[in-house]
VEXRO-911919 format. One line per field, with one value per residue (C-alpha): x, y, z; residue number from 0. Coordinates in steps of 0.1 Angstrom, whole numbers, plus 5000, padded with zeros to 4 digits. Example, Ala and Ser with C-alpha at 12.3 -4.5 7.8 and 13.67 -1.06 7.14 Angstrom:
% VEXRO-911919
u = (5123,5137)
v = (4955,4989)
w = (5078,5071)
resi = (0,1)
***
This chain:
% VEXRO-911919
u = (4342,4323,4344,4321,4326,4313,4313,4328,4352,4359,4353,4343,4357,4385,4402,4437,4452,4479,4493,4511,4529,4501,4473,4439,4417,4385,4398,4388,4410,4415,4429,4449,4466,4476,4488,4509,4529,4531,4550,4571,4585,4604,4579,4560,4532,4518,4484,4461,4437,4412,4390,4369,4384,4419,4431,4463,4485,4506,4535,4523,4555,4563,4570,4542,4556,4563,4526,4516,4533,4516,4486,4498,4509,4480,4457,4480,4471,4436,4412,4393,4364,4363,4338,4339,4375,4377,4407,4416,4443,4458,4440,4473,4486,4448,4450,4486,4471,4443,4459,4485,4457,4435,4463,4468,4440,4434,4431,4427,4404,4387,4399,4403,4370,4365,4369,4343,4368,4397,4381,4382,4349,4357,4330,4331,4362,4349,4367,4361,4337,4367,4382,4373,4350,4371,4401,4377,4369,4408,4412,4385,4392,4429,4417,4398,4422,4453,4429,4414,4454,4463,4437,4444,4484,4471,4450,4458,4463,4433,4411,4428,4437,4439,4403,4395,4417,4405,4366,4379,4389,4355,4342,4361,4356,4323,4322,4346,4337,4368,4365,4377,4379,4394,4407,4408,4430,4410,4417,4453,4459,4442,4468,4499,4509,4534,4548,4519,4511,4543,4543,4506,4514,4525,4490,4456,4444,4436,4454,4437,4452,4427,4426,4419,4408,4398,4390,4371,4353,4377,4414,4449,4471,4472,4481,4478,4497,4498,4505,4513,4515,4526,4500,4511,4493,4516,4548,4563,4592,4581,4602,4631,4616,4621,4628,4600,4610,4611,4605,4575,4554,4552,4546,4512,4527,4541,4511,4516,4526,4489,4473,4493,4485,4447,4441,4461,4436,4408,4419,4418,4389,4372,4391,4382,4416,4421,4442,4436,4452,4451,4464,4472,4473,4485,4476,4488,4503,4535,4534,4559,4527,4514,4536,4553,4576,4611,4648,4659,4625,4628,4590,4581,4567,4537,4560,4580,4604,4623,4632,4655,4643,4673,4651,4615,4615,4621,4585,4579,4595,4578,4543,4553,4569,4536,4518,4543,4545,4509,4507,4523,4486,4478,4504,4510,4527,4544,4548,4549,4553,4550,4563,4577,4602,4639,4652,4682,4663,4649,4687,4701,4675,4659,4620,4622,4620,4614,4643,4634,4654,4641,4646,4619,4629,4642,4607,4594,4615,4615,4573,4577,4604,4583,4556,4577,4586,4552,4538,4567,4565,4602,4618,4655,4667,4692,4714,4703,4732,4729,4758,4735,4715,4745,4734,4703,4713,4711,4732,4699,4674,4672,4668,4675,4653,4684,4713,4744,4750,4751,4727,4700,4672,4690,4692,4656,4645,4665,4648,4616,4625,4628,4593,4582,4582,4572,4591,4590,4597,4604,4595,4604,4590,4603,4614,4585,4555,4554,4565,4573,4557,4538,4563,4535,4513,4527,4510,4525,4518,4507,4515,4494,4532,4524,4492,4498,4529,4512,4479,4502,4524,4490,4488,4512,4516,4482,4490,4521)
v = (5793,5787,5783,5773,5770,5739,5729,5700,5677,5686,5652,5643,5622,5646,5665,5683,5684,5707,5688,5706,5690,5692,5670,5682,5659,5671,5645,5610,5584,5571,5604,5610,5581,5590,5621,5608,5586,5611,5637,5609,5614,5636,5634,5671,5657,5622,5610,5583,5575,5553,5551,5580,5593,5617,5621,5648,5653,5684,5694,5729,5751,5787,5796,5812,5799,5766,5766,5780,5756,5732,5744,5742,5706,5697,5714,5699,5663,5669,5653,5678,5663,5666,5692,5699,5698,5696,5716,5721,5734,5760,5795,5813,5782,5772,5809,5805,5770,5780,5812,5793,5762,5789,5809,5775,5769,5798,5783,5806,5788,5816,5805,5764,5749,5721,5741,5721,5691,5710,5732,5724,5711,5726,5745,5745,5743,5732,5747,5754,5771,5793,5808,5843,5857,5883,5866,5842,5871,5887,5850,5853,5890,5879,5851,5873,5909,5882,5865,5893,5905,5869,5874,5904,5897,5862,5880,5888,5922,5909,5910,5935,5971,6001,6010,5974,5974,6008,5988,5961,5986,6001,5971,5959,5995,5993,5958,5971,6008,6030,6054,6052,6080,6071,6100,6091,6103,6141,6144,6130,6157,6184,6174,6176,6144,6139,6104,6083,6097,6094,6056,6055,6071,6036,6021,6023,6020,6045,6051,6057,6076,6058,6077,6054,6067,6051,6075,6058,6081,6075,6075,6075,6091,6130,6132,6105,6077,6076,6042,6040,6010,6005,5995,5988,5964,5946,5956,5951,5973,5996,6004,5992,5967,5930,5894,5870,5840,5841,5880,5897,5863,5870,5910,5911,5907,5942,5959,5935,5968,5982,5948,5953,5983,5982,5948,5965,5990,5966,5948,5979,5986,5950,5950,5985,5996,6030,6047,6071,6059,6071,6048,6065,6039,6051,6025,6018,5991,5999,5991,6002,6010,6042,6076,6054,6074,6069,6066,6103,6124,6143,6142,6170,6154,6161,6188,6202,6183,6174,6138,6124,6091,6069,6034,6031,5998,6020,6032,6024,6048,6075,6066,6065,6101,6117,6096,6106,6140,6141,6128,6158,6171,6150,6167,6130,6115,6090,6077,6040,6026,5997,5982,5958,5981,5962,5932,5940,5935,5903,5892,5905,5885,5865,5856,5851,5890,5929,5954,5984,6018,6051,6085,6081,6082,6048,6039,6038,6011,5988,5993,5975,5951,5938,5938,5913,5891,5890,5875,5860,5890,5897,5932,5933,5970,5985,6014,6049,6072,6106,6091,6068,6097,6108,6087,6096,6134,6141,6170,6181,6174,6178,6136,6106,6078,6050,6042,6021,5990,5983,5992,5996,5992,6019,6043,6037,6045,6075,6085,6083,6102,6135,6138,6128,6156,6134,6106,6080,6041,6027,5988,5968,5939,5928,5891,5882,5891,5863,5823,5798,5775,5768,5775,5761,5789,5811,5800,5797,5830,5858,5850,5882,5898,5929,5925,5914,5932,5966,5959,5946,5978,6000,5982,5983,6023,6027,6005,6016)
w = (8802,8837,8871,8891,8930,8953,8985,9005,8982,8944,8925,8889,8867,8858,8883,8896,8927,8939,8962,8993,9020,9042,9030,9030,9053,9035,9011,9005,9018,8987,8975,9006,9005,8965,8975,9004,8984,8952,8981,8989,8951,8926,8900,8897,8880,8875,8855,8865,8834,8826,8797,8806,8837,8845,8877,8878,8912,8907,8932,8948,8942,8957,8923,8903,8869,8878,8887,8854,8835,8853,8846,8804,8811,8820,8796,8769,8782,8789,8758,8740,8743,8781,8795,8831,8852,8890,8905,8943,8960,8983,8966,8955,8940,8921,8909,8887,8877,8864,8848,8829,8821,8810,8785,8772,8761,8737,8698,8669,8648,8627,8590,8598,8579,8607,8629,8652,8655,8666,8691,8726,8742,8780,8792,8835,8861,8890,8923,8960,8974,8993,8966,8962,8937,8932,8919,8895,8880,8876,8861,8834,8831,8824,8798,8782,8775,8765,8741,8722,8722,8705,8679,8669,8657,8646,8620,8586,8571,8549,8579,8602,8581,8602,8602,8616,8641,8654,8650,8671,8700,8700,8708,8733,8745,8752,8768,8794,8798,8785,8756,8721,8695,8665,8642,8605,8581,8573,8612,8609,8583,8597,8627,8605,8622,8592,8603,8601,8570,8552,8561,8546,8514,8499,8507,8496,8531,8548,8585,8621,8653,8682,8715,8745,8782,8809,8839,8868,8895,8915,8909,8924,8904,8897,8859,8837,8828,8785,8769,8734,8709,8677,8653,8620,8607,8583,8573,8539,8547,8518,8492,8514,8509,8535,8530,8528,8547,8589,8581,8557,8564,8601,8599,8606,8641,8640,8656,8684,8705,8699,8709,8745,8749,8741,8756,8788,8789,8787,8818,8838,8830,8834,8866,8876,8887,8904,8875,8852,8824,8782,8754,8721,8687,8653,8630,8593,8569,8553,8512,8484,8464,8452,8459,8485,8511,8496,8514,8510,8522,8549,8566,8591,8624,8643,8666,8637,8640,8608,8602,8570,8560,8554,8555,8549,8574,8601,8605,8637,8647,8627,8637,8673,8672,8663,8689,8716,8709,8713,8746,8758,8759,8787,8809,8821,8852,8826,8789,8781,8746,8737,8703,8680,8666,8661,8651,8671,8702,8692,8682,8717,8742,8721,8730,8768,8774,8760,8763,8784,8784,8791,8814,8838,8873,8891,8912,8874,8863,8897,8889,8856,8865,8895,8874,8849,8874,8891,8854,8838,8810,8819,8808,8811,8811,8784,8790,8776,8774,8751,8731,8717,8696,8678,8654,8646,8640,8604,8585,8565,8586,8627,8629,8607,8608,8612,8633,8629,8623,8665,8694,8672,8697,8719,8693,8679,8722,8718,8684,8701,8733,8715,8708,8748,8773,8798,8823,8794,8793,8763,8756,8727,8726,8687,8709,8726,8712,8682,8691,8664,8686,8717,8749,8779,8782,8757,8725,8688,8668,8688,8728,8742,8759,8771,8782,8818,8824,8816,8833,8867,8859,8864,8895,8914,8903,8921,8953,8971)
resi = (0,1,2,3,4,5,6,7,8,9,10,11,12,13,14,15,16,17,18,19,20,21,22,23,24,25,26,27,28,29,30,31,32,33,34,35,36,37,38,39,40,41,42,43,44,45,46,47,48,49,50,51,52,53,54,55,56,57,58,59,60,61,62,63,64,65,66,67,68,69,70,71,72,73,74,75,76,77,78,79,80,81,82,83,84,85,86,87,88,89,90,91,92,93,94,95,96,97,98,99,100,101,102,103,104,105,106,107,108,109,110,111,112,113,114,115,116,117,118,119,120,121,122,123,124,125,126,127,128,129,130,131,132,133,134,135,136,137,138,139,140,141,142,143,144,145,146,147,148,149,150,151,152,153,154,155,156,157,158,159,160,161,162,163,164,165,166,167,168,169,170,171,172,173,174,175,176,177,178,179,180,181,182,183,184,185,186,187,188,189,190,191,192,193,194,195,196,197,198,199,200,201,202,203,204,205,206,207,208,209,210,211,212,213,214,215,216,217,218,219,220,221,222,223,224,225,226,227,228,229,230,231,232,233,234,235,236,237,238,239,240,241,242,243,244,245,246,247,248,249,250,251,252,253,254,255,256,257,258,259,260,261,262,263,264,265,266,267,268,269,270,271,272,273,274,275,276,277,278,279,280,281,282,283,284,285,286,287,288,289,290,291,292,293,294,295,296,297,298,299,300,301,302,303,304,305,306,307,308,309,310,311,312,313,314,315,316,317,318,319,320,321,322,323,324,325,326,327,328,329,330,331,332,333,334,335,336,337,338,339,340,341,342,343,344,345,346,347,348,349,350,351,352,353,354,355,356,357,358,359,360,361,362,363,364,365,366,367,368,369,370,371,372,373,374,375,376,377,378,379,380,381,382,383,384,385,386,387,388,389,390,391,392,393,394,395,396,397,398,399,400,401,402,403,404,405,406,407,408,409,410,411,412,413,414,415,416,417,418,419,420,421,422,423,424,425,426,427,428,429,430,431,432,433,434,435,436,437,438,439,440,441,442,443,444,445,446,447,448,449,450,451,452,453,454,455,456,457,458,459,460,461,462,463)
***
């Protein structure tokens, strides 16, 4: 996708205007005269078509979302067959159009077999000449981390096993210019990292721990920031083993937390932030196959600690302890995981957020909160009391793998904080990372949540 800029008036035969209260003289009378009488009304949008011609006014709005969804309206209207879109308007507000117009545009196409009449034909947006280059780039940068994020939860477990996932990061790796070593399972071993491999033991697939680092010249921050994400790359539940319908179908979702965090990454870098920042990924599928980890082990972690597995579905959890205690490595300034670890948290907020909890200072938290608000990726924060790990203390084993029948996205958080020695955030995005259907911008299957909020996260922890 082009955006081009050009001088003087934006015409063509399809075109946007975000209309503020003050009417741009550049325009043609015509135009002027539209707008006048469109700011004299309620309506937030309104359509002028003809036969081979669209004309959109859109309501400028000091909301950013309002903007966005907009933007999604009017992608959802526009005819796939149309090639080249005019937009103008005031720069902040063209920049959360086009962000949301973009997002909604994403298809996943791959396995349809005509393909070529269901793919949108779009190929320039046409804006003015005053709207930085800069910030055309952070909106094709921002297109293009959220989309590779999308594809990889919409693909199947057929297509995406461990080792592909960890191929797909190289590449995106070297098109942006971060690092990535991926340890296979000889290395995994040779680490004693006994979580990811327990999980593994049901499948014929072999796992990956990927290492991401991005580490510009120049940087802000003193120690690094770690991200982790979840990657397991379908979930059966193993030999505890899950429901099909409106559960099992949609678990190739659950390495949704990786996606974030790799695609978050990948932003920086395209973007060149300031931060030094690592992302750690322990990758598997969970099957009930072969010598299958069974309710009942007890599975020594990656720091010695000793965990009793009560619930093979819980493995989240166990391939994010190894991963966390690893980052202790880095000596870092801060953990972040990311991760589509409970169904309680999904059943508590629903789709419209991610639950974050953790024991990182205060500053930490208003970071990631702004950062929610500033792209719609909402967190809403959940307490984190030491209560809560009661009940994952095990009378054989130092750690069970499964709380009660309440709080169970607090007491998973808690699970995982043992193994951080770091300030640590935990993010469970188990609501929001997989739609059941389009919602504006936010596109059925994989939406891309996490993306955004972490790469605005790394922002703003680089400019106070």
């Amino acid at each position: 996708m082009k955006i081009t800029k050009q001088k003087g008036t934006i015409s063509g035969p399809y075109r946007v205007i975000i209309a503020s209260k003050k009417i741009d003289k550049t325009l043609t009378k015509e135009d002027q005269k539209l707008l006048a009488e469109f700011n004299k009304g309620e309506a937030e949008m309104e359509q002028i078509s003809s036969l081979n011609e669209a004309f959109f006014l859109v309501k400028d709005n000091p909301d950013p979302e309002k903007i966005r969804k907009q933007g999604a309206e009017v992608r959802s209207r526009l005819k796939r067959e149309v090639k080249s879109l005019a937009v103008s308007g005031k720069s902040e507000s063209l920049f959360y159009f086009l962000e949301g117009f973009l997002l909604a545009g994403y298809q996943f196409l791959k396995y349809v077999s005509d393909k070529e009449k269901k793919k949108n034909l779009l190929q320039e947006i046409v804006v003015s000449d005053n709207f930085e280059d800069k910030r055309i780039k952070e909106l094709k940068d921002i297109n293009k981390a959220v989309s590779w994020a999308r594809d990889m939860v919409n693909e199947p477990v057929s297509f995406l096993s461990a080792e592909q996932l960890a191929d797909e990061i190289v590449k995106i790796s070297e098109q942006s210019g971060f690092s990535a070593k991926v340890l296979q399972k000889t290395q995994i071993e040779s680490l004693k990292m006994g979580g990811i491999l327990a999980v593994n033991q049901g499948s014929i697939d072999e796992p990956t721990f990927t290492i991401l680092e991005y580490k510009p010249k120049e940087y802000k921050n003193k120690k690094p920031i770690v991200l982790v994400g979840k990657g397991v790359v379908y979930d059966t539940g193993g030999l505890s083993l899950k429901p099909t319908a409106n559960s099992m179908d949609i678990m190739k979702s659950d390495m949704a937390g990786a996606a974030a965090v790799a695609g978050a990454i990948h932003l920086t870098a395209l973007q060149k932030l300031p931060v030094h920042v690592i992302g750690l990924i322990p990758a598997t599928d969970n099957r009930p196959g072969l010598n299958a980890y069974a309710p009942g082990d007890i599975v020594t972690m990656f720091d010695g600690t000793t965990v009793e597995v009560l619930n093979t579905d819980a493995e989240g959890r166990m391939i994010l302890a190894d991963a966390l205690a690893y980052s202790a490595k880095y000596n870092p300034e801060l953990v972040v995981d990311a991760a589509t670890l409970t169904g309680a948290a999904h059943r508590a907020i629903g789709e419209h957020a991610a639950i974050v909890m953790g024991n990182a200072d205060e500053h930490w938290f208003e970071k990631m909160e702004q950062a929610g608000k500033s792209t719609h990726e909402r967190v809403v924060r959940f307490p984190f009391w030491d209560d809560y790990l009661e009940e994952m203390k095990s009378p054989i084993a130092d750690l069970n793998n499964l709380g009660g029948a309440s709080a169970g996205m607090i007491t998973a958080g808690k699970f995982l904080e043992h193994f951080v020695k770091a300030p640590y955030l935990h993010l469970d995005i188990a609501g929001p990372a997989w739609l059941g259907k389009n919602d504006a911008y936010r596109t059925r299957g994989g939406s891309g949540y996490g993306v955004r909020l972490l790469y605005n996260f790394l922002k703003n922890s680089v400019n106070d």
